[in-house]
C-alpha positions in Angstrom: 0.0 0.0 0.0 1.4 3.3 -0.6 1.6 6.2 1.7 -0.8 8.1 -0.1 -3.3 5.2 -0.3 -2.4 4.7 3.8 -3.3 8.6 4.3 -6.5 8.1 2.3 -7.7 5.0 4.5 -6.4 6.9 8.0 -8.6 9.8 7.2 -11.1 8.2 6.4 -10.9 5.2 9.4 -10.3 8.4 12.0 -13.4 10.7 10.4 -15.7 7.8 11.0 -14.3 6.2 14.3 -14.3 9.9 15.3 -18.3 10.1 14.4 -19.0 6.7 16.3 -16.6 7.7 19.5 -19.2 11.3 19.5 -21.8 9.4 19.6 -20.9 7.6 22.1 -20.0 10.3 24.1 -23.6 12.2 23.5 -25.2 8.7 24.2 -23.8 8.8 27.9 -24.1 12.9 28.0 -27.6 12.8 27.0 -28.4 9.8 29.4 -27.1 11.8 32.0 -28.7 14.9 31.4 -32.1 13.0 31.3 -31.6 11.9 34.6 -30.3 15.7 36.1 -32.1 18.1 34.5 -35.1 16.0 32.5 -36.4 16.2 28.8 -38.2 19.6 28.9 -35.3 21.2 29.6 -33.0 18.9 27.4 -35.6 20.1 24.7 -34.9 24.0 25.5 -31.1 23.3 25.3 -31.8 21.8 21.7 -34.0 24.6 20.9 -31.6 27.6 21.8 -28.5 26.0 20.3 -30.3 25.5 17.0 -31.0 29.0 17.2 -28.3 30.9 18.3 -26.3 28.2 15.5 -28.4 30.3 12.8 -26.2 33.0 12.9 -23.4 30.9 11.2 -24.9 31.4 8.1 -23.4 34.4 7.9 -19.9 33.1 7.6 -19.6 33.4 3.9 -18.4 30.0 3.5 -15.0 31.0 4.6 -14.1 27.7 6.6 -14.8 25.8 3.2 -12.5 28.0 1.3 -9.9 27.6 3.5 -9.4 23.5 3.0 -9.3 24.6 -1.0 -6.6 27.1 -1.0 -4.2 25.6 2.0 -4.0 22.3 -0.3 -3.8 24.4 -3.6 -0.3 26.8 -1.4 0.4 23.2 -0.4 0.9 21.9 -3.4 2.9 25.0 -4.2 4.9 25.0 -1.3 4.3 28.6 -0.7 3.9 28.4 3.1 3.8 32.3 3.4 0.8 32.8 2.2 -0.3 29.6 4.2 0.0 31.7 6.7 -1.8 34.6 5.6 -4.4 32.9 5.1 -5.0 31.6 8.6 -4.2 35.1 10.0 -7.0 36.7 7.2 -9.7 33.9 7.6 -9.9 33.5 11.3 -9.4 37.4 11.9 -12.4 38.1 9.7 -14.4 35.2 11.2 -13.6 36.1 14.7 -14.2 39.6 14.4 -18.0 38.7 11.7 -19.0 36.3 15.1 -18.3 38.5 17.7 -20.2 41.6 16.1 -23.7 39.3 15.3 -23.3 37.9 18.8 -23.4 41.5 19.8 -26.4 42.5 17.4 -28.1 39.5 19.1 -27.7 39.3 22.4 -29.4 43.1 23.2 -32.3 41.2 21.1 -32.4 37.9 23.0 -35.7 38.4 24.9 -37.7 39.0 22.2 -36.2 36.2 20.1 -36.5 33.5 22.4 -40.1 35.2 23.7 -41.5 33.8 20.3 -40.2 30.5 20.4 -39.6 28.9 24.0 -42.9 28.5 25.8 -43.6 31.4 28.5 -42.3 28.8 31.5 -39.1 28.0 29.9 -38.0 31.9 28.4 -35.8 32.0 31.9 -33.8 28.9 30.9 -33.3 29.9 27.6 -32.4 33.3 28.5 -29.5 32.1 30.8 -27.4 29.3 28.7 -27.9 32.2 25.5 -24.5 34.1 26.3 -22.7 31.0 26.8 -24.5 29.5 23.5 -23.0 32.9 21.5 -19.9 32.3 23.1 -19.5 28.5 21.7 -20.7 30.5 18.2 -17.7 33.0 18.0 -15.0 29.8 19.1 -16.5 27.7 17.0 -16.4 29.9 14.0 -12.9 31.0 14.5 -11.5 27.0 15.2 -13.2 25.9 12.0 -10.9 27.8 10.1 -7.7 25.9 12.1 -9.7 22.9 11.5 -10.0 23.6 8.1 -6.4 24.0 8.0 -5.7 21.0 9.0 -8.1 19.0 6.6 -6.3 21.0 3.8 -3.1 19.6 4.4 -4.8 16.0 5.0 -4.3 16.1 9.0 -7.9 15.0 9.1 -6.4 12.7 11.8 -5.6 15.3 13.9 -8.7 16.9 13.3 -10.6 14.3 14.9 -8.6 13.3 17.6 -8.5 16.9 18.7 -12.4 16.8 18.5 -12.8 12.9 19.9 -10.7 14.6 22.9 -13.2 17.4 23.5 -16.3 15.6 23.2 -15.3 13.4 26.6 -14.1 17.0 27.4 -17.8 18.0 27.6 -19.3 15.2 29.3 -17.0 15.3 32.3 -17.3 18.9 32.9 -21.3 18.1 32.3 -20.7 15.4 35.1 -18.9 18.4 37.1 -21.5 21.0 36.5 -24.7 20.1 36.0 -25.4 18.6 39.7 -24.8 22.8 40.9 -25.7 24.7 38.0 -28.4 22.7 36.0 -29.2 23.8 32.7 -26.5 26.7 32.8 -24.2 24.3 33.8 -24.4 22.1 30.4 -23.8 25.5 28.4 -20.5 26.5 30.7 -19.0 22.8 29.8 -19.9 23.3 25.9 -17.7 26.6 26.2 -14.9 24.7 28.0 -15.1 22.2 25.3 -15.4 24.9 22.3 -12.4 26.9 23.8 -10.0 23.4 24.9 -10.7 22.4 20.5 -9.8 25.8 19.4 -6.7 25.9 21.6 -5.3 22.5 20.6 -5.7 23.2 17.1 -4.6 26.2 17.1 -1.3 24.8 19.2 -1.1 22.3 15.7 -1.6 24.5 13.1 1.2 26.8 14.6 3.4 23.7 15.0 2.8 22.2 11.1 3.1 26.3 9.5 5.1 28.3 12.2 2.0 30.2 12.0 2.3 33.3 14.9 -0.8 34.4 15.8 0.1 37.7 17.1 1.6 38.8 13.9 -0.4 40.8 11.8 -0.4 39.0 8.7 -4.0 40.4 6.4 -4.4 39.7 3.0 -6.6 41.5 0.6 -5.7 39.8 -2.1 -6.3 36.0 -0.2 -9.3 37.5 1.3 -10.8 38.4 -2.2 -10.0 34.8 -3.3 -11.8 33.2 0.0 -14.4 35.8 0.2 -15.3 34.8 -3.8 -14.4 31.1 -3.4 -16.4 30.7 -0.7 -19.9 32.3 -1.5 -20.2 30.0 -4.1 -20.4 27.4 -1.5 -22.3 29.7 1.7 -25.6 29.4 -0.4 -25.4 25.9 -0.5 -24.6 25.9 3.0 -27.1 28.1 4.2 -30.1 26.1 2.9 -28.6 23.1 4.2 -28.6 24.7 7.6 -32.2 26.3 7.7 -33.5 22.5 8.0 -32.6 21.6 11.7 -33.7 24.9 13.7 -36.4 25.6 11.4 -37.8 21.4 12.5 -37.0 22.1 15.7 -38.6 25.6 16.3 -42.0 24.2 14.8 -41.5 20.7 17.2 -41.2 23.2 19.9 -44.6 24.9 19.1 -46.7 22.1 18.3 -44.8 18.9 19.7 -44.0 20.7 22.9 -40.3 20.5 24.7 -40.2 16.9 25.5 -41.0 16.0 22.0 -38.3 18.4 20.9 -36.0 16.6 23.4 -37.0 13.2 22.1 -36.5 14.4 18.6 -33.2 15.5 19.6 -31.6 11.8 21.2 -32.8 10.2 18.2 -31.5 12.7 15.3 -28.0 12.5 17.4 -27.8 8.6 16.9 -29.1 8.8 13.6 -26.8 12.0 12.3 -23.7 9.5 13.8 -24.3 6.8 11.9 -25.0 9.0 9.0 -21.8 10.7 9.0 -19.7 8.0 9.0 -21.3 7.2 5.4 -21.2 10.6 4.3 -17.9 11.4 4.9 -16.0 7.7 3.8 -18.4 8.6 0.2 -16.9 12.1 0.4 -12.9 10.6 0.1 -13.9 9.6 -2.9 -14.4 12.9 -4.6 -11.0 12.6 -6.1 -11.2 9.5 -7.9 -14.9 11.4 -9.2 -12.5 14.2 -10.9 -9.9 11.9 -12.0 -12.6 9.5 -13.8 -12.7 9.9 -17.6 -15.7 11.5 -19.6 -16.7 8.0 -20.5 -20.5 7.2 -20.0 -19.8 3.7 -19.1 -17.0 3.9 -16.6 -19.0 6.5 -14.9 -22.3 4.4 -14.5 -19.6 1.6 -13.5 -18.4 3.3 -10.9 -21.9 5.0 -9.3 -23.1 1.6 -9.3 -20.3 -0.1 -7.0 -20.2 3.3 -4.8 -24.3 3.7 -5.3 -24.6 -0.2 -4.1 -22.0 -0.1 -1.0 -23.8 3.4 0.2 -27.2 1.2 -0.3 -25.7 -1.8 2.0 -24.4 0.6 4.5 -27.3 3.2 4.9 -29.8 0.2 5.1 -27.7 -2.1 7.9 -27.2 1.2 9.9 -30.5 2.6 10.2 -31.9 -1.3 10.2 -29.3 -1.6 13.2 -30.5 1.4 14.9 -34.3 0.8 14.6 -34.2 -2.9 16.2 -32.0 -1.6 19.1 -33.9 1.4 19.3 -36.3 0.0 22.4 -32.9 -1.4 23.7 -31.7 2.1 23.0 -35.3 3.9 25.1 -34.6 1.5 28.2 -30.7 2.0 28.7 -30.8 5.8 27.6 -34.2 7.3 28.8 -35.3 4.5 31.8 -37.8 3.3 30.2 -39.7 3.0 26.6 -40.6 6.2 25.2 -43.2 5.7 21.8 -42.5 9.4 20.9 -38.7 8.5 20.9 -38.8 5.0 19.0 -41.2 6.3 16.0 -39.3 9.7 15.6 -36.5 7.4 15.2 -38.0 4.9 12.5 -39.3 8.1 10.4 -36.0 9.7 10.7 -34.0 6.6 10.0 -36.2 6.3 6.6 -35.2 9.9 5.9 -31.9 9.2 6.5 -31.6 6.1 4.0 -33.1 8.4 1.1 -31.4 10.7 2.2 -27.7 8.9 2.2 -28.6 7.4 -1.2 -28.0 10.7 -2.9 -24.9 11.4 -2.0 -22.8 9.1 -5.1 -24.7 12.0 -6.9 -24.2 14.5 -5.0 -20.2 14.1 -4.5 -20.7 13.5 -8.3 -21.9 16.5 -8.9 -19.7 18.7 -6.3 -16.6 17.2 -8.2 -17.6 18.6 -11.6 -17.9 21.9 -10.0 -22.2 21.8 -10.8 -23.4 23.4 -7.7 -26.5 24.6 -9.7 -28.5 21.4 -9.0 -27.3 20.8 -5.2 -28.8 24.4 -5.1 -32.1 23.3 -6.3 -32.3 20.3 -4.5 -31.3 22.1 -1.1 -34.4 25.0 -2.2 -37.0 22.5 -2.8 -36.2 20.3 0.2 -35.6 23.5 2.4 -39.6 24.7 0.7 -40.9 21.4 1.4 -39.7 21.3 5.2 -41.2 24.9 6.0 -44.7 23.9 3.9 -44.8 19.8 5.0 -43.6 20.7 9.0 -46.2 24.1 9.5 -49.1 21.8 7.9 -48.9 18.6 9.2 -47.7 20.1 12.6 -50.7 21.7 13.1 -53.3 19.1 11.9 -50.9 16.5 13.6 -49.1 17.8 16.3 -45.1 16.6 16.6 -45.5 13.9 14.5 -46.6 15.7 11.9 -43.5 17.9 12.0 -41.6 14.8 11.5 -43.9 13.7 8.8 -42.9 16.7 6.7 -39.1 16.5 7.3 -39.3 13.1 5.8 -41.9 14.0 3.0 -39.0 17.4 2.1 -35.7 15.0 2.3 -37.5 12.8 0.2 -38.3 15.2 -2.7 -35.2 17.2 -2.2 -32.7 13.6 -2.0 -35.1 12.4 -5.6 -34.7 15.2 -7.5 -30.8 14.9 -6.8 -30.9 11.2 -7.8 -33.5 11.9 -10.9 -31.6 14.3 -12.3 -28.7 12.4 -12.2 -29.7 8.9 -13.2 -31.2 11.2 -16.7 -27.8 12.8 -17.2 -25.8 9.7 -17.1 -28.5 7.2 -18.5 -28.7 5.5 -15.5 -31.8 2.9 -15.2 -33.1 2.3 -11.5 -32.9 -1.6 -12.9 -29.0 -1.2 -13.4 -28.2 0.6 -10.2 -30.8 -2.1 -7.6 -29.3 -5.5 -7.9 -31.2 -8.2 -7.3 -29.3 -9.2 -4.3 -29.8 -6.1 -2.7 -33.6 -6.2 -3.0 -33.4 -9.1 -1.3 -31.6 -8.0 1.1 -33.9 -4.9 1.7 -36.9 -7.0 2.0 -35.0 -9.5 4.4 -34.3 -6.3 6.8 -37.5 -4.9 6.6 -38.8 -8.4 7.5 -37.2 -8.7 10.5 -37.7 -4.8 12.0 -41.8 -5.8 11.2 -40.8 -9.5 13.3 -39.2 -7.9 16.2 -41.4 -5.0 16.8 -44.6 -7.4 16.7 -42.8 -9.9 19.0 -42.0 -6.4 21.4 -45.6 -5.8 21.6 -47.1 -9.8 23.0 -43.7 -10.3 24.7 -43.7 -9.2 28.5 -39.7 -9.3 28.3 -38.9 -7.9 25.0 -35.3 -7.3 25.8 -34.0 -10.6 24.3 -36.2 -10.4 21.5 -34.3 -7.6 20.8 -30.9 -9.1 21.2 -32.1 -12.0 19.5 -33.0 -9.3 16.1 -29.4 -7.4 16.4 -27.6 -10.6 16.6 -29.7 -11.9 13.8 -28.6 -8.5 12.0 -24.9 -9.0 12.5 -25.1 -12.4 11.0 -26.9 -11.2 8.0 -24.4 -7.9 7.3 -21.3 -10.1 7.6 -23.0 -12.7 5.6 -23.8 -10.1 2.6 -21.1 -8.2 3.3 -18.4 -10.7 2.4 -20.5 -12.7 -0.4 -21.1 -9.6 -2.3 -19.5 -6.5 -1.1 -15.6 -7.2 -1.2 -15.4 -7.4 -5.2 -17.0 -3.6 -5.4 -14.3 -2.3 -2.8 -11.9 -4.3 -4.4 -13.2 -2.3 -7.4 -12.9 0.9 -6.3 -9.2 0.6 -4.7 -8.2 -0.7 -8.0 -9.6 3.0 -9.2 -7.7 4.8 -6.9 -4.5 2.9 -7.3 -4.5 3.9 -10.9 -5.6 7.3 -10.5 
């Protein structure tokens, strides 16, 4: 294996252990904070994060810029302007964040008045400073994490963030039994400022970057400031979805369904990000692949068909433990929790599938289409939540996140399969309709045998070790020739 190849698999083996070691972590945070502080106000947490988290989509895309142009002076080996660029992106960013956070904060009553419920406006109003506060460090650490993914640290990256996650949940351990609610907003600052210290401690170490040098670039900022707006439109529709779900749960599903809502999108987003992010490596081999029709459709289908095995034993995985999940997480089983996570676990499926066309897509540089597929599913989310929330209540507000990623993740995979003359016939295999079907089979089993059984309990580890068989079965019959496959790509590219 060569050292590039060994970088590739690293990054890719610590992004997704780093996903499954977070989740982890919020697994036992969350657990804990059900116990302290209860759901309602776990819901309010939720609630005035997504909020406050709005104002990033004013950062102009600058963090995503940043990865670009330190791999591009890289690859040049000019680390002067390396450095320029750090000083240029995280000075603008620090300054942008710390001037909304101002604009907001004087505001804050009347923001939160018109979302939280009368009851809870105290709560909310106390954990908002510190919730600005994780904003600014955030925004100013993405560019030194960006900096690090540019030069292929990714590693680093997410040790540095693996770290500070456990960070979090001992100083939650610490605070929360004196200072409740507040107490879970001081730890998420320690853990904000501990990642933005460490990585700035590595980025100065891999460019002798000194961050007390004034070091501004017009001309780099022009270039990021361009670069990156191309890309802050994408983002900010992407990021409109969660708050705007969760500020219509909080009106019609109440705070504990909000809280609920919350547990089960954490496990869910996990899982989904270790997909996303090993079918995001593979963006190079997109750009490196010839115009040729065929070996195009060759390779979506092997990447479209391991992302189909993947996304389905995941979220398959995740709704049979997900009673197993209620008991050892909440105390007991919750119905609002379980069906909010088999809705989201079917949006998440469609919504995984998209992504060979997605990356596709991002590689040839055609944001147009990601554009209309984050409108329409951003449209559909507002209409779908605001309707069936009020004829529906919480559920319906789930309904219509599923109903927009569906239409949104479609359109993506329509438009697609037309421009490349893919046939839904040549991209689902027989085998892996069978092995849909068998998956569906047994979630329908287990959940029937949970409702006559008293102890359902080893029902349920009956199912998941049922599940394990049948992944490594399928997984080793028919999924080693496609990775095989695409290694072979990368070798030659």
């Amino acid at each position: 294996m060569t050292a590039k190849k060994k970088l590739i698999v690293i990054n890719v083996v610590s992004s997704g252990s780093q996903v499954l070691f977070v989740g982890v972590v919020y697994f036992l945070l969350y657990r804990y904070l059900l116990k302290q502080i209860g759901v309602e106000m776990l819901g309010v947490w939720s609630v005035v994060l997504s909020t406050s988290s709005l104002a990033n989509l004013a950062n102009f895309g600058v963090a995503d810029s940043v990865i670009r142009f330190v791999a591009l002076f890289v690859k040049e080996d000019d680390h002067a302007k390396i450095r320029q660029l750090i000083f240029t992106a995280s000075l603008f960013l620090g300054f942008l964040f710390l001037m909304i956070a101002a604009i907001i904060y004087p505001f804050a009553d009347l923001i939160l008045t018109s979302i939280l419920p009368a009851k809870y406006l105290e709560a909310g109003l106390s954990i908002l400073p510190y919730s600005l506060g994780c904003l600014i460090l955030n925004a100013v650490n993405g560019v030194y994490a960006s900096v690090l993914d540019g030069m292929q640290k990714n590693y680093i990256r997410s040790m540095i963030f693996g770290v500070s996650s456990v960070l979090l949940l001992i100083m939650a351990y610490v605070l929360v039994p004196y200072y409740h609610l507040k107490g879970v907003a001081i730890a998420q600052v320690c853990q904000s400022l501990f990642a933005l210290l460490i990585c700035l401690s590595m980025v100065v170490f891999q460019t002798k970057y000194n961050p007390f040098k004034w070091n501004w670039s017009k001309q780099i900022f022009r270039q990021i400031f361009s670069y990156g707006m191309k890309f802050q439109f994408i983002s900010l529709l992407s990021m409109l979805n969660d708050p705007v779900t969760k500020i219509l749960l909080g009106r019609f599903g109440g705070m504990a369904f909000a809280g609920y809502y919350e547990m089960a999108n954490r496990v869910l987003l996990q899982a989904r990000g270790v997909i996303v992010n090993a079918t995001q490596s593979l963006i190079p081999i997109m750009i490196n692949l010839s115009k040729d029709v065929r070996e195009i459709q060759d390779f979506y289908k092997k990447v479209f068909s391991n992302v189909l095995f993947f996304s389905v034993s995941a979220m398959g995985t995740i709704v049979i433990a997900g009673h197993l999940s209620a008991f050892y997480w909440i105390g007991s089983y919750e119905p609002v929790f379980y069906y909010t996570l088999v809705i989201l676990a079917l949006s998440v499926i469609v919504n995984i599938l998209n992504t060979p066309a997605y990356f596709f897509f991002m590689a040839e540089g055609d944001l147009n289409k990601l554009i209309q597929s984050h409108i329409l599913l951003g449209f559909c989310n507002a209409i779908f939540g605001f309707g069936l929330g009020y004829v529906l209540g919480g559920y319906g507000v789930v309904y219509g996140c599923f109903l927009a990623v569906l239409f949104g993740s479609f359109y993506i995979l329509i438009i697609f399969n037309k421009l490349y003359q893919v046939k839904i016939n040549f991209l689902l295999q027989r085998q892996d309709m069978l092995y849909i079907l068998t998956i569906i089979g047994l979630v329908i089993v287990n959940n029937v045998v949970v409702m006559i059984a008293k102890d359902s309990k080893i029902n349920d580890f009956i199912s998941l070790s049922l599940m394990v068989v049948l992944m490594a079965f399928y997984f080793f019959k028919f999924k080693i020739s496609s990775f095989n496959f695409i290694t072979k790509k990368n070798v030659l590219k």
